[in-house]
PQR file with spaces between the fields and no chain letter, atoms N, CA, C, O and H, PARSE charges and radii, in Angstrom:
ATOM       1  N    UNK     1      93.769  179.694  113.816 -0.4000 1.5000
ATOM       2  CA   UNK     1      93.701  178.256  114.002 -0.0000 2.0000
ATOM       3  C    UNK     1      92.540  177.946  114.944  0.5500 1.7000
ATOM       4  O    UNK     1      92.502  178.649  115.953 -0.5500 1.4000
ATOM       5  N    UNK     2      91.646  177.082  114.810 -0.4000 1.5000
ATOM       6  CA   UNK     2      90.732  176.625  115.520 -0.0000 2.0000
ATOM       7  C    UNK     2      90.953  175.621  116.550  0.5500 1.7000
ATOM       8  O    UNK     2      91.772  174.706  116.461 -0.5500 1.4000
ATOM       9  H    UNK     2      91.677  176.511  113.989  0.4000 1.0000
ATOM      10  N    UNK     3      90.033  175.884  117.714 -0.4000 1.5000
ATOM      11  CA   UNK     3      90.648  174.714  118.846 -0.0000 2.0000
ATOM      12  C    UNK     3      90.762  173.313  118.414  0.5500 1.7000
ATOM      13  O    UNK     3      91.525  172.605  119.070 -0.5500 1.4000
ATOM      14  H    UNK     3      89.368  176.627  117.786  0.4000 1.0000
ATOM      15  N    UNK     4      90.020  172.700  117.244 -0.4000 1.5000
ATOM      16  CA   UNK     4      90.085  171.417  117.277 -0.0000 2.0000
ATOM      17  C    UNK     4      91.383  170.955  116.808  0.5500 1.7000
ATOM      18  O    UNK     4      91.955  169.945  117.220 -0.5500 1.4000
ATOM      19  H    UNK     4      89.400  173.275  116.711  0.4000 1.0000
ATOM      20  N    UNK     5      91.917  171.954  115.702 -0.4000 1.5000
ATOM      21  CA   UNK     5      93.527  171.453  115.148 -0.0000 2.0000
ATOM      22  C    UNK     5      94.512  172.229  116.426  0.5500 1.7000
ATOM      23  O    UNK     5      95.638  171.743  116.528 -0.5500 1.4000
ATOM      24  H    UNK     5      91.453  172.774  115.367  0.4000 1.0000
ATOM      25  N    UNK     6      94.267  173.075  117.136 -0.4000 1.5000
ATOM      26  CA   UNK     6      95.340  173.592  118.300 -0.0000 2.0000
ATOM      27  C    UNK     6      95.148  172.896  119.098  0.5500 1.7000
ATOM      28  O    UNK     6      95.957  172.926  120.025 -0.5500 1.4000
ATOM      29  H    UNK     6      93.353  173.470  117.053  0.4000 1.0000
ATOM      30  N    UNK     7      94.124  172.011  119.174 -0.4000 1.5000
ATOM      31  CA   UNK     7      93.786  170.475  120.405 -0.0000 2.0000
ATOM      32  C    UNK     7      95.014  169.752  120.159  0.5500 1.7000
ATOM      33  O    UNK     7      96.036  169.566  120.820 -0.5500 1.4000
ATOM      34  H    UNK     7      93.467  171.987  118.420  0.4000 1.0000
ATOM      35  N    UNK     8      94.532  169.329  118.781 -0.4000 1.5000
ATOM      36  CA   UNK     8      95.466  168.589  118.359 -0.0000 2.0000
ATOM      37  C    UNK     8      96.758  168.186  118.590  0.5500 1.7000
ATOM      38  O    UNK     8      97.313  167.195  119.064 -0.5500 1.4000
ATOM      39  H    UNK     8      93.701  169.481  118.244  0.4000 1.0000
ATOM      40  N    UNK     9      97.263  169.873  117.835 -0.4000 1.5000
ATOM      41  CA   UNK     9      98.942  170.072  118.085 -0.0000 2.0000
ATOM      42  C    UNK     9      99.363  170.194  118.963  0.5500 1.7000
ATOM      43  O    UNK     9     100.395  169.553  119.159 -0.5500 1.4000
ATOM      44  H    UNK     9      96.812  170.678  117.450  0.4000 1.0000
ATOM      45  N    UNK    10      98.915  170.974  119.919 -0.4000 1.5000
ATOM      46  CA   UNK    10      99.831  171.266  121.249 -0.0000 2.0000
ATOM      47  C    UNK    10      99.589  170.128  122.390  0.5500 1.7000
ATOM      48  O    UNK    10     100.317  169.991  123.373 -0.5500 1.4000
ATOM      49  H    UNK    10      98.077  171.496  119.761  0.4000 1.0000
ATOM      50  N    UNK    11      98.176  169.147  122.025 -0.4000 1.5000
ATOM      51  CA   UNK    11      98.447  168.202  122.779 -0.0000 2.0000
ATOM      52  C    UNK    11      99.297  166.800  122.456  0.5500 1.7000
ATOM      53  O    UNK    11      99.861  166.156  123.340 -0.5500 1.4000
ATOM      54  H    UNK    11      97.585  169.258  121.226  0.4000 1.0000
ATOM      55  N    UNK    12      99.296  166.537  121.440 -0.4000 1.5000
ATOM      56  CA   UNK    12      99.993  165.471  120.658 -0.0000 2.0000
ATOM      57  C    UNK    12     100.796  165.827  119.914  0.5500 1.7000
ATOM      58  O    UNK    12     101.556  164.861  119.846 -0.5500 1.4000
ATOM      59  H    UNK    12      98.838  167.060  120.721  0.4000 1.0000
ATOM      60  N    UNK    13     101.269  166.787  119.109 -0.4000 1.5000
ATOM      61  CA   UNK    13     102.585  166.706  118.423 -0.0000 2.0000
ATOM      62  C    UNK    13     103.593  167.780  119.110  0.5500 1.7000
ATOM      63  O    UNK    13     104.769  167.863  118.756 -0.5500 1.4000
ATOM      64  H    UNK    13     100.651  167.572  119.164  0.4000 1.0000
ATOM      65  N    UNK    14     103.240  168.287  119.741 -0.4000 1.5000
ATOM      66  CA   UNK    14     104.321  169.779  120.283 -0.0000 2.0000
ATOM      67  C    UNK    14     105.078  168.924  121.585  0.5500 1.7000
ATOM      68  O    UNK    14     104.624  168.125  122.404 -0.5500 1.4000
ATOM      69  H    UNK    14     102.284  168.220  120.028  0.4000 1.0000
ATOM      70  N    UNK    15     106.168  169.374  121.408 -0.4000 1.5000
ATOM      71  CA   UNK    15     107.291  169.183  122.597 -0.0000 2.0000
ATOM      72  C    UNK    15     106.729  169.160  124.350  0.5500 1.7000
ATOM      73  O    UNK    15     106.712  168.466  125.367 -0.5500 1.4000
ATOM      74  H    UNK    15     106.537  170.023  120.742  0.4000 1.0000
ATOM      75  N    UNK    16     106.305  170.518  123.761 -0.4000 1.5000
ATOM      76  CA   UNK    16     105.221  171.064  125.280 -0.0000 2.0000
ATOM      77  C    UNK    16     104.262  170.763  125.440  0.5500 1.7000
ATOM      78  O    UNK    16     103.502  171.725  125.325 -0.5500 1.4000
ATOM      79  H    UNK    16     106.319  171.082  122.935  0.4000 1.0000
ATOM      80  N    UNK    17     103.673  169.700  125.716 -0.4000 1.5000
ATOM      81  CA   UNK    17     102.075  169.375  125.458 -0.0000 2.0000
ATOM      82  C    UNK    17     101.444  170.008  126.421  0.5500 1.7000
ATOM      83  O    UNK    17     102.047  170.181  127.480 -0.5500 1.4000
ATOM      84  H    UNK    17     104.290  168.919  125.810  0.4000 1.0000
ATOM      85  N    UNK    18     100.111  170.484  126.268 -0.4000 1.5000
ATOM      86  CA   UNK    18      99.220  171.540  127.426 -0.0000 2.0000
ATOM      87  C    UNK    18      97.932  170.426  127.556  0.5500 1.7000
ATOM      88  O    UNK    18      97.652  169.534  126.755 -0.5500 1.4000
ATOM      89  H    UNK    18      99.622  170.343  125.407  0.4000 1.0000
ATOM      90  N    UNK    19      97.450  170.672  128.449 -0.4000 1.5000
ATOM      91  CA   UNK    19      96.492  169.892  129.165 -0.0000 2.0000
ATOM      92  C    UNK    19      95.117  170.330  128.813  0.5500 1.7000
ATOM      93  O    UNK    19      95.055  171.502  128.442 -0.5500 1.4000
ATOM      94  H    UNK    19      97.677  171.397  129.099  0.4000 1.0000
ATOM      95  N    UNK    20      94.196  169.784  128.837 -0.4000 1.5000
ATOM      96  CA   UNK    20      92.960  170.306  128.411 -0.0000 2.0000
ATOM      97  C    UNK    20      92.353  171.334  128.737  0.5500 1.7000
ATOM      98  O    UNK    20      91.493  171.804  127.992 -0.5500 1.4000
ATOM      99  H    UNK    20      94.247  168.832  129.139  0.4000 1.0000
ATOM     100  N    UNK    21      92.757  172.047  130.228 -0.4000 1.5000
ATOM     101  CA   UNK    21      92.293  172.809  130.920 -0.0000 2.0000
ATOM     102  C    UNK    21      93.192  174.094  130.660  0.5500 1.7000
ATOM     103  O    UNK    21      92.972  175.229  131.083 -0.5500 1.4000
ATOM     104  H    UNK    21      93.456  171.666  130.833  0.4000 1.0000
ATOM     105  N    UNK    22      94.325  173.637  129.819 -0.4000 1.5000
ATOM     106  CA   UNK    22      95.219  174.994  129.255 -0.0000 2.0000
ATOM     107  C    UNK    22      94.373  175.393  127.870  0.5500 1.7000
ATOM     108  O    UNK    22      94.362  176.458  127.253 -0.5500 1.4000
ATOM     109  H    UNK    22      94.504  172.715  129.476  0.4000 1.0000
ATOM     110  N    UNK    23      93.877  174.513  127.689 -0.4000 1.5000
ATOM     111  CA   UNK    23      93.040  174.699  126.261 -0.0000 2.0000
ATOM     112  C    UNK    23      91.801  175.773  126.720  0.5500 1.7000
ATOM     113  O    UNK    23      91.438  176.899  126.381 -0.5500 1.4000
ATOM     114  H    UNK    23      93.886  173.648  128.190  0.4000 1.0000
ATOM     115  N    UNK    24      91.391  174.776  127.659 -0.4000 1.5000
ATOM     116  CA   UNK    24      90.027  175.039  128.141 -0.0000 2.0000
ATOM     117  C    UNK    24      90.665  177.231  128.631  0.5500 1.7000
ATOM     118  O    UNK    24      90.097  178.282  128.336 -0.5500 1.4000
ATOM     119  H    UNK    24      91.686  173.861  127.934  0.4000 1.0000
ATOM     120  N    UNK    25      91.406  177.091  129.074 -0.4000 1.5000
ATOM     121  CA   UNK    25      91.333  178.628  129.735 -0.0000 2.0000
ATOM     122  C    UNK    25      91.929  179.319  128.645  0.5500 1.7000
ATOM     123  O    UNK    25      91.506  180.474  128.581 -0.5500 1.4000
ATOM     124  H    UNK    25      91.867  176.237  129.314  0.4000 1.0000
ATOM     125  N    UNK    26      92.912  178.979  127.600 -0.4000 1.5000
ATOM     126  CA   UNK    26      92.812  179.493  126.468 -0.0000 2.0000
ATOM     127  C    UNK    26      91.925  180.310  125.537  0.5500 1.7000
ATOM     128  O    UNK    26      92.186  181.300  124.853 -0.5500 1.4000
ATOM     129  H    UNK    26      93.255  178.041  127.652  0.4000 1.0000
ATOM     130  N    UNK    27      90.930  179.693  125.684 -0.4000 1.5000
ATOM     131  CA   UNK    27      89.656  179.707  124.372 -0.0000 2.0000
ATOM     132  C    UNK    27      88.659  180.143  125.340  0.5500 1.7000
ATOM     133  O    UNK    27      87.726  180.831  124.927 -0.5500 1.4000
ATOM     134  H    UNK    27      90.719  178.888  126.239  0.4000 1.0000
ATOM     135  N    UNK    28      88.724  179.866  126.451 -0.4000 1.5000
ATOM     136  CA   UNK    28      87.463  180.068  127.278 -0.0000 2.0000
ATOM     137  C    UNK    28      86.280  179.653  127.167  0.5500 1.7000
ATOM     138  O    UNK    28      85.143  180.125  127.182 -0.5500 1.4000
ATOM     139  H    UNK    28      89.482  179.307  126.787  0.4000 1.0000
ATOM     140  N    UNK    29      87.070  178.092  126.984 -0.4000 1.5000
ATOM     141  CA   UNK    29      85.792  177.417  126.777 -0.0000 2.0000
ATOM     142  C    UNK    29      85.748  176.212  128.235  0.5500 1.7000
ATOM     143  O    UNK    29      86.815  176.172  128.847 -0.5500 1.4000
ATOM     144  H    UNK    29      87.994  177.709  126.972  0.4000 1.0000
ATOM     145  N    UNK    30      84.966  175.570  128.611 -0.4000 1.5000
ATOM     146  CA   UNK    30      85.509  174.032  129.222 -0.0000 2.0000
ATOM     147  C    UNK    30      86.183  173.221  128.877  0.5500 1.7000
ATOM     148  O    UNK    30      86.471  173.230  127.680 -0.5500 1.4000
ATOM     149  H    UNK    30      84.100  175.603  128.114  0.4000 1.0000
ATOM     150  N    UNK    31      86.704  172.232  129.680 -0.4000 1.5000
ATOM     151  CA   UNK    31      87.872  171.097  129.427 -0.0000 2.0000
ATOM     152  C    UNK    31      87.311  170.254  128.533  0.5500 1.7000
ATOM     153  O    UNK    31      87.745  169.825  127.464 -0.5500 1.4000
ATOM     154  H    UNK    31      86.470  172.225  130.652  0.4000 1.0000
ATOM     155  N    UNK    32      85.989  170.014  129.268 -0.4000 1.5000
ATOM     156  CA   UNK    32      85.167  168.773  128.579 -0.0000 2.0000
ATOM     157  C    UNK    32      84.802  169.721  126.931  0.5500 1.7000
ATOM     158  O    UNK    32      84.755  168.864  126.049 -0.5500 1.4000
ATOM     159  H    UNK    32      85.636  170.363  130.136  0.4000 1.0000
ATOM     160  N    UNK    33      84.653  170.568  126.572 -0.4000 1.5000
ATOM     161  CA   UNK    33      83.792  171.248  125.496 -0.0000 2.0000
ATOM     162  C    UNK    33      85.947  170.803  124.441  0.5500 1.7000
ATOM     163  O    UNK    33      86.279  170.429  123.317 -0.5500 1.4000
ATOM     164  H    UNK    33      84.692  171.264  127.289  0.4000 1.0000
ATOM     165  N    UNK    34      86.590  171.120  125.546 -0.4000 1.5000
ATOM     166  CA   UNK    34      87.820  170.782  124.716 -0.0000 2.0000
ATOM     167  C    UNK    34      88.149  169.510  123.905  0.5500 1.7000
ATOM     168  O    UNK    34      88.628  169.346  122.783 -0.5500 1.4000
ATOM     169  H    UNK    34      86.320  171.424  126.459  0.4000 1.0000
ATOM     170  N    UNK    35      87.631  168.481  125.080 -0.4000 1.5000
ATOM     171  CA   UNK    35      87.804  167.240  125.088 -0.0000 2.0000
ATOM     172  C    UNK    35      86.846  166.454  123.697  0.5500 1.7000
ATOM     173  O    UNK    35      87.342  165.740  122.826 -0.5500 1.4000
ATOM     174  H    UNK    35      87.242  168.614  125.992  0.4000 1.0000
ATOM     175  N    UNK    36      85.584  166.785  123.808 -0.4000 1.5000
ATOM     176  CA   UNK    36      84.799  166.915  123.002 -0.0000 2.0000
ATOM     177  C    UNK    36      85.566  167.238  121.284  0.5500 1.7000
ATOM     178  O    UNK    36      85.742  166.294  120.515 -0.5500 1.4000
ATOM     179  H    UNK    36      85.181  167.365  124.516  0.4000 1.0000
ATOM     180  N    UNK    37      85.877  168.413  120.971 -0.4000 1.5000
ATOM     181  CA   UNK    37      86.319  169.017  119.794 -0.0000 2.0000
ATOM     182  C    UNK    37      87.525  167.977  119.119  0.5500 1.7000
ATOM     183  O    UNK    37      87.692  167.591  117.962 -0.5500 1.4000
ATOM     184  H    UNK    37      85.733  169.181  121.596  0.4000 1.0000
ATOM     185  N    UNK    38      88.356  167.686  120.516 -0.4000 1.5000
ATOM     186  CA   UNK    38      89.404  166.958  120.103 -0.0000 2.0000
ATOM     187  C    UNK    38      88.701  165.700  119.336  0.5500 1.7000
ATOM     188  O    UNK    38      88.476  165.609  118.129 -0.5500 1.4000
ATOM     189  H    UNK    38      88.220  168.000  121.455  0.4000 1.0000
ATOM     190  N    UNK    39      88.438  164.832  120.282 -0.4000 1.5000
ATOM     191  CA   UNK    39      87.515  163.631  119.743 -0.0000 2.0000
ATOM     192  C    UNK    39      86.953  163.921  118.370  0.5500 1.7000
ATOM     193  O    UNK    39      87.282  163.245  117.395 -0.5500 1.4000
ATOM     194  H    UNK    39      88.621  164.906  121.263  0.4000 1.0000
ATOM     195  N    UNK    40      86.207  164.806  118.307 -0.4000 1.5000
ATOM     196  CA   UNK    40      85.659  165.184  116.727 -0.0000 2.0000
ATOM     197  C    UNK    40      86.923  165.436  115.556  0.5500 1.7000
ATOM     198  O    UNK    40      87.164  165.087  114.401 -0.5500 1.4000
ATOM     199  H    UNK    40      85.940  165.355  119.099  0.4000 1.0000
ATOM     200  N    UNK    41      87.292  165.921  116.181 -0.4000 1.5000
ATOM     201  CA   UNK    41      88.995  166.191  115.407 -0.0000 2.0000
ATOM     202  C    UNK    41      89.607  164.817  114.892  0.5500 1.7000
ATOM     203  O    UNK    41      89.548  164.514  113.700 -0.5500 1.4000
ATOM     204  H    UNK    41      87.096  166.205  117.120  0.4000 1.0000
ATOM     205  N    UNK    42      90.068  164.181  115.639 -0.4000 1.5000
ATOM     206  CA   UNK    42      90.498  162.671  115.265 -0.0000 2.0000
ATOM     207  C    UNK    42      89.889  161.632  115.067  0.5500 1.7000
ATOM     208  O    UNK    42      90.408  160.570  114.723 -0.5500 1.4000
ATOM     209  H    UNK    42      90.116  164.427  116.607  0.4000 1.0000
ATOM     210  N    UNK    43      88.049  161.944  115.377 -0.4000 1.5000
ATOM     211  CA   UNK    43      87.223  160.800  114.279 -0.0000 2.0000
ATOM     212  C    UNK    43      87.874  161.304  113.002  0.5500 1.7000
ATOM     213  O    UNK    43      88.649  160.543  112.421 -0.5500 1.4000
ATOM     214  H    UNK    43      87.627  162.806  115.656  0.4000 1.0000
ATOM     215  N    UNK    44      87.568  162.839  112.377 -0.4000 1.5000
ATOM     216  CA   UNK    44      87.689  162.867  111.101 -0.0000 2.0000
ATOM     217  C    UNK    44      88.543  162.538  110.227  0.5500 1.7000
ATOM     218  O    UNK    44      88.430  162.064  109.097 -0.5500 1.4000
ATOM     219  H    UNK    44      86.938  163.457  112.849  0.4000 1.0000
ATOM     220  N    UNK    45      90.177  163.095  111.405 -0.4000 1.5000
ATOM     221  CA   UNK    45      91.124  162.367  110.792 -0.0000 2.0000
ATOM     222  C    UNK    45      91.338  160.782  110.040  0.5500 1.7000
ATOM     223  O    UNK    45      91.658  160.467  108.894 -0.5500 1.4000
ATOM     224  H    UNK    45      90.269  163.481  112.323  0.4000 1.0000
ATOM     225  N    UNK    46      90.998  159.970  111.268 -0.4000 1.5000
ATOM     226  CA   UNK    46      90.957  158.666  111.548 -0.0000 2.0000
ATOM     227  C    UNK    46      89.706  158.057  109.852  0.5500 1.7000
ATOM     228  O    UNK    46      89.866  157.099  109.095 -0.5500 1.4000
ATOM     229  H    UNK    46      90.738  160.225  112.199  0.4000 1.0000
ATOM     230  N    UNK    47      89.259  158.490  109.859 -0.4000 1.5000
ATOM     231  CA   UNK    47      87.848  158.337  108.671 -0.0000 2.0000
ATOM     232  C    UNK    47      88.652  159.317  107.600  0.5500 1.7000
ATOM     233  O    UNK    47      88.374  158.944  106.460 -0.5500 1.4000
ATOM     234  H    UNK    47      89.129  159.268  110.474  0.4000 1.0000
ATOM     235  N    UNK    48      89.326  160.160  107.596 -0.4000 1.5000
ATOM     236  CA   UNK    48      89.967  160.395  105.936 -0.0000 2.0000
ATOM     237  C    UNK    48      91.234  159.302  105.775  0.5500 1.7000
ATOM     238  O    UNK    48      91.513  158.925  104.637 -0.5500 1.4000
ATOM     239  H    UNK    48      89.551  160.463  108.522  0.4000 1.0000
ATOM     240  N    UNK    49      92.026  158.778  106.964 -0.4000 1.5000
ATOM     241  CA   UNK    49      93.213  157.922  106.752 -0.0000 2.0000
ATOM     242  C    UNK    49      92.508  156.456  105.997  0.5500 1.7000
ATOM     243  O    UNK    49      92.825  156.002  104.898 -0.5500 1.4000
ATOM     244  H    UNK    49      91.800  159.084  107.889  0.4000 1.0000
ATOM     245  N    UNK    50      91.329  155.822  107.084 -0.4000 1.5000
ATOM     246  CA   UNK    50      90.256  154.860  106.374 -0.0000 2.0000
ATOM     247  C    UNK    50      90.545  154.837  104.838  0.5500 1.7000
ATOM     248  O    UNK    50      91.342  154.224  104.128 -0.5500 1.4000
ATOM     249  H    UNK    50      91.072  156.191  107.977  0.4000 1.0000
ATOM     250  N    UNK    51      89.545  155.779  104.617 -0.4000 1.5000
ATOM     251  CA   UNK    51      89.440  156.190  102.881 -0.0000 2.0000
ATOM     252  C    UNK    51      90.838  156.181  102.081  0.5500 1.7000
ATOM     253  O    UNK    51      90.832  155.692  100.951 -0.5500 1.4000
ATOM     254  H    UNK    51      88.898  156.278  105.193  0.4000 1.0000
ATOM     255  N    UNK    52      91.651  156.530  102.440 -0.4000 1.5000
ATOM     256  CA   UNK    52      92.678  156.180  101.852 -0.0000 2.0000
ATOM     257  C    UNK    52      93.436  155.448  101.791  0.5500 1.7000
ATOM     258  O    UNK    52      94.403  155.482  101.030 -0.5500 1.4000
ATOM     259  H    UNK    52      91.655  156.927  103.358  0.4000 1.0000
ATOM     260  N    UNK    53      93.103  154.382  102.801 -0.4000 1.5000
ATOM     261  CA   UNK    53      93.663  152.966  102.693 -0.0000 2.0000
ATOM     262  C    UNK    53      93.413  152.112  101.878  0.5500 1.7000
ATOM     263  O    UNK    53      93.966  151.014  101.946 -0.5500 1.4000
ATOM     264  H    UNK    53      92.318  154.354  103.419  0.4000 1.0000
């Protein structure tokens, strides 16, 4: 699974939500590089829901 859909889930749909910086030390990446992916993540979403409206 890639960080942008494990952004996703574990921050918004999971019981346990983890913080960016759980992401961030996860992946070993930065918070912001997290923060970033997410955002890209839910433009795309947000722009396939569009289209199918």
């Amino acid at each position: 699974m890639n960080v942008a859909k494990t952004s996703s889930k574990t921050r918004w749909l999971d019981d346990n939500k983890a913080t960016l910086q759980d992401l961030a030390d996860k992946y070993n990446i930065s918070a912001e590089r997290v923060r970033q992916l997410e955002n890209a993540a839910l433009k795309k979403i947000k722009e396939a829901i569009s289209l199918d409206g």
